[in-house]
DOTI-399853 format. One record per residue (C-alpha): residue number from 0; residue in three letters; y, z, x. Coordinates in Angstrom, 2 decimals, padded with zeros to 5 digits, m for minus. Example, Ala and Ser with C-alpha at 12.3 -4.5 7.8 and 13.67 -1.06 7.14 Angstrom:
DOTI-399853
num:residuo:v:w:u
0:Ala:m004.50:007.80:012.30
1:Ser:m001.06:007.14:013.67
This chain:
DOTI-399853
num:residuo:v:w:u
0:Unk:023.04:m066.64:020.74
1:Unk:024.28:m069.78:021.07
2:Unk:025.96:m072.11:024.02
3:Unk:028.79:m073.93:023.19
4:Unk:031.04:m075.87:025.20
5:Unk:034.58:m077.57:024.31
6:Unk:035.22:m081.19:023.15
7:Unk:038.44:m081.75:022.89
8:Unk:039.97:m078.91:020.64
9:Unk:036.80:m077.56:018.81
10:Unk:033.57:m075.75:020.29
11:Unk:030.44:m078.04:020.06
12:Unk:026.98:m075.94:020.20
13:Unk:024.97:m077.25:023.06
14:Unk:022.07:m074.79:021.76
15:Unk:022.31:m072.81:018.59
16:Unk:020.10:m070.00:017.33
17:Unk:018.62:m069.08:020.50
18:Unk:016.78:m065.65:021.68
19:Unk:016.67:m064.22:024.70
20:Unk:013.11:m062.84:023.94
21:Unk:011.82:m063.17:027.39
22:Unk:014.46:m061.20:029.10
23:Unk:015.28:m063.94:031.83
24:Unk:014.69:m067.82:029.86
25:Unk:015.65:m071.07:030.73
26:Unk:017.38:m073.52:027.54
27:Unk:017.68:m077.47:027.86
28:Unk:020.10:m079.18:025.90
29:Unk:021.80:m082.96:025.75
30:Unk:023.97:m083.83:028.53
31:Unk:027.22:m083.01:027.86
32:Unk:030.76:m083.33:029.75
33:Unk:033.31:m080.77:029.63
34:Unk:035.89:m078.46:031.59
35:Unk:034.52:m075.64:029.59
36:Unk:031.35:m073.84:028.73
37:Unk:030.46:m070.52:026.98
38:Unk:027.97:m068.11:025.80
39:Unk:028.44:m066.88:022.48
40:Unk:026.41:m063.61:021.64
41:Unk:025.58:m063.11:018.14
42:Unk:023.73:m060.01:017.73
43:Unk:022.79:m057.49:020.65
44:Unk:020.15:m055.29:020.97
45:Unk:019.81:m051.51:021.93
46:Unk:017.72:m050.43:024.85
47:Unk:017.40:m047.00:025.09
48:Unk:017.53:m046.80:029.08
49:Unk:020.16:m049.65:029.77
50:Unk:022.32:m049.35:026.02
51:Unk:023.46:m052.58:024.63
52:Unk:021.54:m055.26:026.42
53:Unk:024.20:m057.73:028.76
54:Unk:023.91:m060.61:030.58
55:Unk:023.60:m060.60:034.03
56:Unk:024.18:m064.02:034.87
57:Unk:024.77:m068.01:033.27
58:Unk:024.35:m071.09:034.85
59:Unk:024.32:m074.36:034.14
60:Unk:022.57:m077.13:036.28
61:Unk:020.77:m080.26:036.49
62:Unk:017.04:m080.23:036.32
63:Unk:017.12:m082.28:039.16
64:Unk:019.12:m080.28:041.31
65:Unk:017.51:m078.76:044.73
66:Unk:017.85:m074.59:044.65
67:Unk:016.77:m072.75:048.05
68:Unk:016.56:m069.33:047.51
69:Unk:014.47:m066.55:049.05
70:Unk:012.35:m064.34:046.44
71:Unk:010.49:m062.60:049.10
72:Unk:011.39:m059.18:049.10
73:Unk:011.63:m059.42:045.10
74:Unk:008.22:m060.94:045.49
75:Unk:006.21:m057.71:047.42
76:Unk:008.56:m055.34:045.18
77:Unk:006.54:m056.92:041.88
78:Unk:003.19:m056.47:044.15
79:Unk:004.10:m052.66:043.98
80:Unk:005.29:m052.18:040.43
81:Unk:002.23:m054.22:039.11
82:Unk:m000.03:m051.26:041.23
83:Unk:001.84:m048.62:039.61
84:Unk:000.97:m050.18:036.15
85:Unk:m002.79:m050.47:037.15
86:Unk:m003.36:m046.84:038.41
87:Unk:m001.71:m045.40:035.73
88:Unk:001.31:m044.48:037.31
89:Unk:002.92:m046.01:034.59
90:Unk:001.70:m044.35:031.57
91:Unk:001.75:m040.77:033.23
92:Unk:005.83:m041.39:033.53
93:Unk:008.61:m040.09:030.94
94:Unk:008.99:m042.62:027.86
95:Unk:012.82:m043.83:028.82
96:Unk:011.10:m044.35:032.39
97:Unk:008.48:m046.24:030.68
98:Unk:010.54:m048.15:028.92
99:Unk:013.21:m049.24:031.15
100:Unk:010.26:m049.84:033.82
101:Unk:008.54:m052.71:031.77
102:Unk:011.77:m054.59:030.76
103:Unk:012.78:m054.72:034.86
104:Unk:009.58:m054.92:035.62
105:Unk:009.11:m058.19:033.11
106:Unk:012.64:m059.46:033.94
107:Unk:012.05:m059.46:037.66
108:Unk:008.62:m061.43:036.78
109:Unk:011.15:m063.82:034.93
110:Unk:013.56:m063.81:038.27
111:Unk:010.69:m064.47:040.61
112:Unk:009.11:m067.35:038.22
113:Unk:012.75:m069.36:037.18
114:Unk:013.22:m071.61:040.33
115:Unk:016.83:m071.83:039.21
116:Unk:017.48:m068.43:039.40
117:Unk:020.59:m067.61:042.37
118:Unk:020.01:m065.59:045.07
119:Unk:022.02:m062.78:043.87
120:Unk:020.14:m062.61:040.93
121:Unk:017.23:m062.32:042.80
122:Unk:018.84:m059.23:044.92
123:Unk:020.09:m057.65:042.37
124:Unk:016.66:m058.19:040.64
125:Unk:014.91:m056.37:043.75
126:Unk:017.23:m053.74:043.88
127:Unk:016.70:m052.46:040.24
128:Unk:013.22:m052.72:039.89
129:Unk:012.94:m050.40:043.50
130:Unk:014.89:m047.81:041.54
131:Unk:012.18:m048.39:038.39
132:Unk:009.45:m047.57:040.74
133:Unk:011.32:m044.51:041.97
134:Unk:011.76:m042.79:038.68
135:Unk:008.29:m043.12:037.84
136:Unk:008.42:m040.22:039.74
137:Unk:009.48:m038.05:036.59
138:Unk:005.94:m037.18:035.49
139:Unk:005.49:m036.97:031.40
140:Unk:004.68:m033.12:030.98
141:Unk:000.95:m032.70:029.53
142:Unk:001.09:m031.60:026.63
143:Unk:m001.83:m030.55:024.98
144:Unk:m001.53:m026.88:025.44
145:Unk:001.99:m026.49:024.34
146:Unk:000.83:m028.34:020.90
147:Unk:m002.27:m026.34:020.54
148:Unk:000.02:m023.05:020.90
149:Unk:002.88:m024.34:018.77
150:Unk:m000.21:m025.12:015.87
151:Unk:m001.24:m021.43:016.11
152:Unk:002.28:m020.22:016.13
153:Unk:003.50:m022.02:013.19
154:Unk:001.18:m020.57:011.10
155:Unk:002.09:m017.43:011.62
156:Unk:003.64:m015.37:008.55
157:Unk:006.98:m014.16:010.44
158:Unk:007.10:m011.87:006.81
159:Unk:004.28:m009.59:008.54
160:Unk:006.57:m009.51:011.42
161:Unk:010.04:m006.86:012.15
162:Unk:013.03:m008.02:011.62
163:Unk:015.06:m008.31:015.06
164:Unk:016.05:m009.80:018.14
165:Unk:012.16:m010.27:018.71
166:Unk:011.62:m012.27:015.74
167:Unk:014.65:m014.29:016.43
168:Unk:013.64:m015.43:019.69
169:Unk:009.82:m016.45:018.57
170:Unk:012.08:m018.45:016.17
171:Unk:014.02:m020.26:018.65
172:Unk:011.11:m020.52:020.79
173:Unk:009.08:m021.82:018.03
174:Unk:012.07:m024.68:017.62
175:Unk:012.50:m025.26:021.11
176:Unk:008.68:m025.91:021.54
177:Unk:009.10:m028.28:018.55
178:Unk:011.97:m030.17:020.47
179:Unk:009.66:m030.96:023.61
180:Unk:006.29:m031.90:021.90
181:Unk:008.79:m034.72:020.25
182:Unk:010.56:m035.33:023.51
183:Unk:009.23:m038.23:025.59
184:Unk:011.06:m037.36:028.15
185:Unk:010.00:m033.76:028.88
186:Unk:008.66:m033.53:032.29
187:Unk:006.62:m031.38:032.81
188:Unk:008.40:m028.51:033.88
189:Unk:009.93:m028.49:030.87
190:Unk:006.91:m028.17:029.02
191:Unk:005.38:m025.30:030.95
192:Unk:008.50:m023.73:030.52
193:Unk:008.76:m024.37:026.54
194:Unk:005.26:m023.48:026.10
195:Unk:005.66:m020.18:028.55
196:Unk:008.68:m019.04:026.16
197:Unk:006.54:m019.84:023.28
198:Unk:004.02:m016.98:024.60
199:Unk:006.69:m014.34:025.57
200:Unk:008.08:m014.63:022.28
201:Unk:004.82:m014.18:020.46
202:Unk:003.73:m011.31:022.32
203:Unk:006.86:m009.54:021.84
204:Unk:006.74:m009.76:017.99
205:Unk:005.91:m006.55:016.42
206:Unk:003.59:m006.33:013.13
207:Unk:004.97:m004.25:010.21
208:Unk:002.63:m000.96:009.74
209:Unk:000.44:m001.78:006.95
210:Unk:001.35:001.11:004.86
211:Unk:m001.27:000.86:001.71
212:Unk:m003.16:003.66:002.88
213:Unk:m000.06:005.81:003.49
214:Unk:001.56:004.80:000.06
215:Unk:m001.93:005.79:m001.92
216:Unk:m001.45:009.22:m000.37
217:Unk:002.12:009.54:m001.10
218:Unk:001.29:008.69:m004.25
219:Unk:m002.14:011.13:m004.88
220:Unk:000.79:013.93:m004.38
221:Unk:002.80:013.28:m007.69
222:Unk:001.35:015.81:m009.86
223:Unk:001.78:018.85:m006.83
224:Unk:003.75:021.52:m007.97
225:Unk:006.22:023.65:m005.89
226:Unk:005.40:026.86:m008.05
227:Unk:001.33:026.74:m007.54
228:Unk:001.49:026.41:m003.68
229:Unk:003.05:029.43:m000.99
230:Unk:006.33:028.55:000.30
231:Unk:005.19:028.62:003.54
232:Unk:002.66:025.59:003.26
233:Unk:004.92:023.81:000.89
234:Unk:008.05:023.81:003.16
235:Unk:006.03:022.22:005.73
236:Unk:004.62:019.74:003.11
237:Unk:007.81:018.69:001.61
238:Unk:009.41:017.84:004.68
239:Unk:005.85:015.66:005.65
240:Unk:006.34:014.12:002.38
241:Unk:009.61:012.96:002.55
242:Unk:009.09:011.63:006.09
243:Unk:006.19:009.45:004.67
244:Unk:008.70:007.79:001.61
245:Unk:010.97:006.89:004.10
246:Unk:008.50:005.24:006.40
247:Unk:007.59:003.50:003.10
248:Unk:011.27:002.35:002.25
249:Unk:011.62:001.16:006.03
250:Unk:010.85:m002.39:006.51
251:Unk:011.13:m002.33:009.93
252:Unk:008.14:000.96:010.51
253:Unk:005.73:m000.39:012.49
254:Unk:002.01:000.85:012.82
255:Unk:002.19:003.79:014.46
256:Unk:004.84:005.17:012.80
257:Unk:002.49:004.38:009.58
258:Unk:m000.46:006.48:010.90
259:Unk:001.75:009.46:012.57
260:Unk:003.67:009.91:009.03
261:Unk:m000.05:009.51:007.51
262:Unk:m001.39:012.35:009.78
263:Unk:001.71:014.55:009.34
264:Unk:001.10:014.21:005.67
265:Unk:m002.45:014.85:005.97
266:Unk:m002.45:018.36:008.03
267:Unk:000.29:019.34:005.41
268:Unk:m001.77:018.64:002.56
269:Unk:m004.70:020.18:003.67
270:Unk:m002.60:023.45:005.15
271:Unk:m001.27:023.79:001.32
272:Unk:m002.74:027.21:m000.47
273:Unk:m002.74:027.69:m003.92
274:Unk:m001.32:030.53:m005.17
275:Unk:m003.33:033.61:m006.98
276:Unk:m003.56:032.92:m010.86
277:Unk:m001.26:035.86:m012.52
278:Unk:m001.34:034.67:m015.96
279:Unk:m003.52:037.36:m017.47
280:Unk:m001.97:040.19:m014.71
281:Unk:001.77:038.61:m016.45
282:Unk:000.28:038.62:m020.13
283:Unk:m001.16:042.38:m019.47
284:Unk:001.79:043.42:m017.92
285:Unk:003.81:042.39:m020.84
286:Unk:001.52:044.34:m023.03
287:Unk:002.07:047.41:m020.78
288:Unk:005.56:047.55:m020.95
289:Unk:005.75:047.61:m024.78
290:Unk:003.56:050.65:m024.80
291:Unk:005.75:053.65:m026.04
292:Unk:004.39:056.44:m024.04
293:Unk:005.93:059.34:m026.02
294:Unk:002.99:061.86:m026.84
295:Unk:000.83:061.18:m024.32
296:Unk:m000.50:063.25:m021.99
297:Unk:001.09:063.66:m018.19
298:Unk:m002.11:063.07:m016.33
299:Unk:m002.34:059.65:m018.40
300:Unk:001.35:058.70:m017.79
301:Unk:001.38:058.97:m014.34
302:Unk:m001.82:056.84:m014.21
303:Unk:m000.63:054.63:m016.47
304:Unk:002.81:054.25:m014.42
305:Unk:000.95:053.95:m011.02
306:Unk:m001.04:051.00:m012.23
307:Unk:001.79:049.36:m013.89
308:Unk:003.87:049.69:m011.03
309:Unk:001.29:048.15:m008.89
310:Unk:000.73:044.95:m010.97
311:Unk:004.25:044.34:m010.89
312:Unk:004.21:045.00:m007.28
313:Unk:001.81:042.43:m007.07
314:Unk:003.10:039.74:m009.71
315:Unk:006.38:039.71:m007.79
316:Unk:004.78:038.88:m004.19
317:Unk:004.84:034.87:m003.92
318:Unk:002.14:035.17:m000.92
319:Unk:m000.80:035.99:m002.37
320:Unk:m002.91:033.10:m002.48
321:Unk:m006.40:031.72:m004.54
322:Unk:m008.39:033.45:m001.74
323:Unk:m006.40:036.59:m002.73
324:Unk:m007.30:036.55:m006.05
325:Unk:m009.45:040.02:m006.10
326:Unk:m006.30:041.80:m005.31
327:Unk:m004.85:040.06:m009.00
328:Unk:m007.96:041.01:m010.57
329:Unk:m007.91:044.45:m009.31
330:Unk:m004.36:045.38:m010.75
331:Unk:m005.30:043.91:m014.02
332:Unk:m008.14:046.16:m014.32
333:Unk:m006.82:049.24:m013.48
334:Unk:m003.66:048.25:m015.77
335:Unk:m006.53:047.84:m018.41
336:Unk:m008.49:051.02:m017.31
337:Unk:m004.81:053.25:m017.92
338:Unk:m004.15:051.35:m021.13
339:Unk:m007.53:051.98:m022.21
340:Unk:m007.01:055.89:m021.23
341:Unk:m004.09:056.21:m023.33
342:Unk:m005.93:054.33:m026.35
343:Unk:m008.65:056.56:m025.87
344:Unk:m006.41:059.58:m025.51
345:Unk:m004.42:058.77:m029.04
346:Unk:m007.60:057.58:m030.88
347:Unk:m009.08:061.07:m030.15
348:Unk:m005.61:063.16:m031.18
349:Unk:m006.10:061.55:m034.20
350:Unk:m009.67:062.78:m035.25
351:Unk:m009.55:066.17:m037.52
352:Unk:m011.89:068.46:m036.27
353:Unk:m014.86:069.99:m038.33
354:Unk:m013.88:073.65:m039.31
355:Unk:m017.19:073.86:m041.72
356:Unk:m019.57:074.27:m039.03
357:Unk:m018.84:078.07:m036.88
358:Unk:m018.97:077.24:m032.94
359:Unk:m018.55:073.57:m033.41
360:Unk:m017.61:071.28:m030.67
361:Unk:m016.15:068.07:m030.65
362:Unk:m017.64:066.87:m027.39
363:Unk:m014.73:067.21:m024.67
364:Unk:m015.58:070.67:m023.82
365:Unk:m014.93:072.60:m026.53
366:Unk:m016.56:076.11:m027.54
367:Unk:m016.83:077.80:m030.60
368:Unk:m016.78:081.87:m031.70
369:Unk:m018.72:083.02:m034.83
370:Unk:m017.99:086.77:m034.86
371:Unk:m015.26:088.87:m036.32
372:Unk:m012.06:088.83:m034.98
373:Unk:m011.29:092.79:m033.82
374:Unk:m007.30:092.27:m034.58
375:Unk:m008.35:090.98:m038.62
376:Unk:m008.94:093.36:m041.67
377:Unk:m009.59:090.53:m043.93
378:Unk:m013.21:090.64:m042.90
379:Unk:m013.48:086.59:m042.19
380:Unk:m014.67:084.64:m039.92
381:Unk:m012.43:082.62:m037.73
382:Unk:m013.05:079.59:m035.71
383:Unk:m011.37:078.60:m032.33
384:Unk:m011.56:075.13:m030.71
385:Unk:m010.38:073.94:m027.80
386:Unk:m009.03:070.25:m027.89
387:Unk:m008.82:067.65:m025.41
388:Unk:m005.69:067.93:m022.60
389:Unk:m002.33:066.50:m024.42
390:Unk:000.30:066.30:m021.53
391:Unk:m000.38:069.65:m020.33
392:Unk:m001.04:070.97:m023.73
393:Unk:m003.91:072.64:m025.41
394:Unk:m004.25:072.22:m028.63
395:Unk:m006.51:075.08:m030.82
396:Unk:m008.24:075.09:m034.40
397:Unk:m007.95:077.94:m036.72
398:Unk:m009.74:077.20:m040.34
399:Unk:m008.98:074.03:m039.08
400:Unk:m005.26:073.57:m038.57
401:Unk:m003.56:072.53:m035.45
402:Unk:m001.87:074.86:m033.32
403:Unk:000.97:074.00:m031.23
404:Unk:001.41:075.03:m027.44
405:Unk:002.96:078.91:m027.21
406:Unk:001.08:079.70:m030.25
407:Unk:m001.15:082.69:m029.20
408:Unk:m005.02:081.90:m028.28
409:Unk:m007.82:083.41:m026.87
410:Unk:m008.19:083.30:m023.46
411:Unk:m011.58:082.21:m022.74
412:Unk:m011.14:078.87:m024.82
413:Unk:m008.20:077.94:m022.88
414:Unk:m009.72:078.56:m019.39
415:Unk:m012.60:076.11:m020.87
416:Unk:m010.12:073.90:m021.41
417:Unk:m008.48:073.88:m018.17
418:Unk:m011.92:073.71:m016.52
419:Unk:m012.98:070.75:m018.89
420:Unk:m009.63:068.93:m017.92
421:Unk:m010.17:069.68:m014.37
422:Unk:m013.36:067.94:m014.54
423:Unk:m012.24:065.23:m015.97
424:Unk:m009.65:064.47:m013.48
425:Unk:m011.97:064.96:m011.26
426:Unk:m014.17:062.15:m012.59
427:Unk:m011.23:060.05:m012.69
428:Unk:m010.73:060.27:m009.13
429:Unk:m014.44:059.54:m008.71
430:Unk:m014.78:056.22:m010.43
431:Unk:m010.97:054.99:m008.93
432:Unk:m012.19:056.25:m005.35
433:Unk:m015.87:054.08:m005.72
């Protein structure tokens, strides 16, 4: 700054370059005369209580002139302030308190000490530093806990965290918290209530499920087939499996809807039942209904039909399961037992039988007559066999030809025969009853 006063037409600095520095300073200069006087402020600077700095009074004097003012009351209101600065009162206050405390503080000091200073700047002086010492009643907030939280807080991964009004408001809390810690001015009620938010918000945050476990499962289930499971269990599994993908796809799932789809899963994996393997029953079924049954005998038909119809009975019901599996096994082997009957039957048909030997047999019941035959002139001996049961059928040897059914035949052979077949049915239904 600089004070300048006029000579004549120009202004003539008195002092030039000066500072303030001191808040309240006295300058001595040359003796001067003049109507007119002035302060000229070069730069100004910005407090942040008061704003641009001003002046709150200039005078000029002699050195020798007598001032009688009265600095009392200014005097005892120092002897206050400087106890608030020694017990601390002081530092505990808000920074802009602070602040603007120590420059009134210091001016009034200035006031007090400048024996030219006027009386009204000594009241006004007084005045302003009472009203320092009154806002040192705005407490600085402590701190410490409200920084130790925000510390923890910031490190948080908000990516492990739902999306969501939740989130949001940690955010802002997180912010807000930021905003007082840098504040010097927080009180602090402001800080309990910024740190208090700060808690609220981080308890209400809600984890994402950690769904590594469920995904592994999902995934152990690629290679399960619809067709080698009962529809029952794999209803119930499908719909357990698609609930677990979209817990999966579902960034928002938390943990426990993680472990319920994992435990809905679980119970419908383990309630899955294989189904009863029916690839040989299929393949021997196949077989079976190639067969051309023509020439067979009745008995074996109807055998052969009941245990074809059965397996196919049993191929076409879905339910049977791997615990089941006898019944499978079962129709395959009396589908095998009627094939094997008909084999049997047509491998036997085909043998010639032995006219050479009188009374031969051929092992299925058949008898044999070596004597003349009463309605014969011709003197020979004839031979009579009785074959094995074709569908109803008896089939006879003479000199070793084949006879067909109606042909005439002796009566006793064919009674043997029905006896023989008899038998055998009844061993049939022997073996299937065991």
């Amino acid at each position: 700054m600089d004070i300048e006063y006029l000579d004549g037409e120009k202004w003539v600095p008195a002092v030039e370059g000066a500072s303030l520095g001191e808040i309240s300073k006295v300058f001595t200069f040359d003796e001067f005369e003049s109507n007119k006087v002035r302060l000229k402020i070069n730069k100004a600077w910005k407090i942040a209580y008061y704003g641009y700095i001003g002046v709150d009074a200039f005078r000029l004097f002699y050195l020798n002139d007598e001032v009688t003012t009265d600095k009392g009351a200014l005097d005892r209101v120092i002897a206050v302030a400087q106890k608030c600065v020694e017990n601390g009162e002081v530092d505990a206050a808000i920074d802009s308190v602070k602040e603007s405390f120590n420059l009134v503080f210091n001016y009034a000091k200035d006031v007090s000490a400048n024996i030219q200073s006027s009386q009204e700047t000594i009241d006004n002086t007084t005045v302003a530093l009472i009203e320092e010492i009154q806002k040192l009643g705005f407490v600085a907030g402590d701190k410490e806990k409200l920084k130790t939280h925000y510390t923890l807080y910031k490190a948080l991964n908000l990516d492990l965290y739902i999306d969501g009004e939740a989130k949001d408001a940690f955010k802002d809390a997180l912010e807000n918290a930021e905003k007082v810690i840098e504040d010097g001015d927080a009180l602090e009620v402001d800080v309990l209530e910024a740190d208090q938010k700060l808690l609220d918000a981080a308890n209400a945050l809600v984890k994402k499920g950690d769904k590594t476990s469920l995904k592994a499962l999902v995934d152990s289930t690629a290679d399960y087939k619809k067709e080698n499971y009962l529809s029952a269990g794999w209803n119930t599994f499908e719909v357990a499996l698609e609930d677990a993908k979209a817990v999966l796809a579902n960034d928002s799932a938390t943990q426990e809807d993680v472990d319920k789809a994992k435990e809905v899963l679980t119970s419908a994996m383990t309630a899955l039942r294989y189904k009863a393997d029916k690839s040989v029953l299929e393949e021997i079924i196949g077989k079976a209904k190639a067969m051309d049954l023509t020439g067979y005998s009745a008995e074996n038909v109807a055998l052969f039909n009941a245990a074809l119809a059965k397996a196919e009975a049993v191929m076409a019901n879905e339910e049977l399961s791997v615990y089941e599996q006898p019944i499978v096994n079962a129709a395959v082997l009396d589908l095998q037992n009627a094939i094997k009957a008909l084999n049997d039957e047509k491998e036997n048909a085909s043998k010639p039988s032995d006219s050479s030997k009188p009374g031969s047999g051929n092992g299925n019941g058949a008898t044999g007559s070596d004597k003349n035959n009463g309605s014969g002139s011709d003197g020979k001996h004839q031979a009579t066999t009785a074959g094995k049961q074709n569908g109803g059928n008896t089939v006879s040897g003479t000199n070793g030809k084949a006879t067909k059914t109606g042909d005439v035949t002796p009566i006793i052979p064919a009674a043997a025969g029905v006896i023989l077949s008899m038998a055998a049915i009844v061993v049939v239904l022997k073996k299937r009853k065991r």
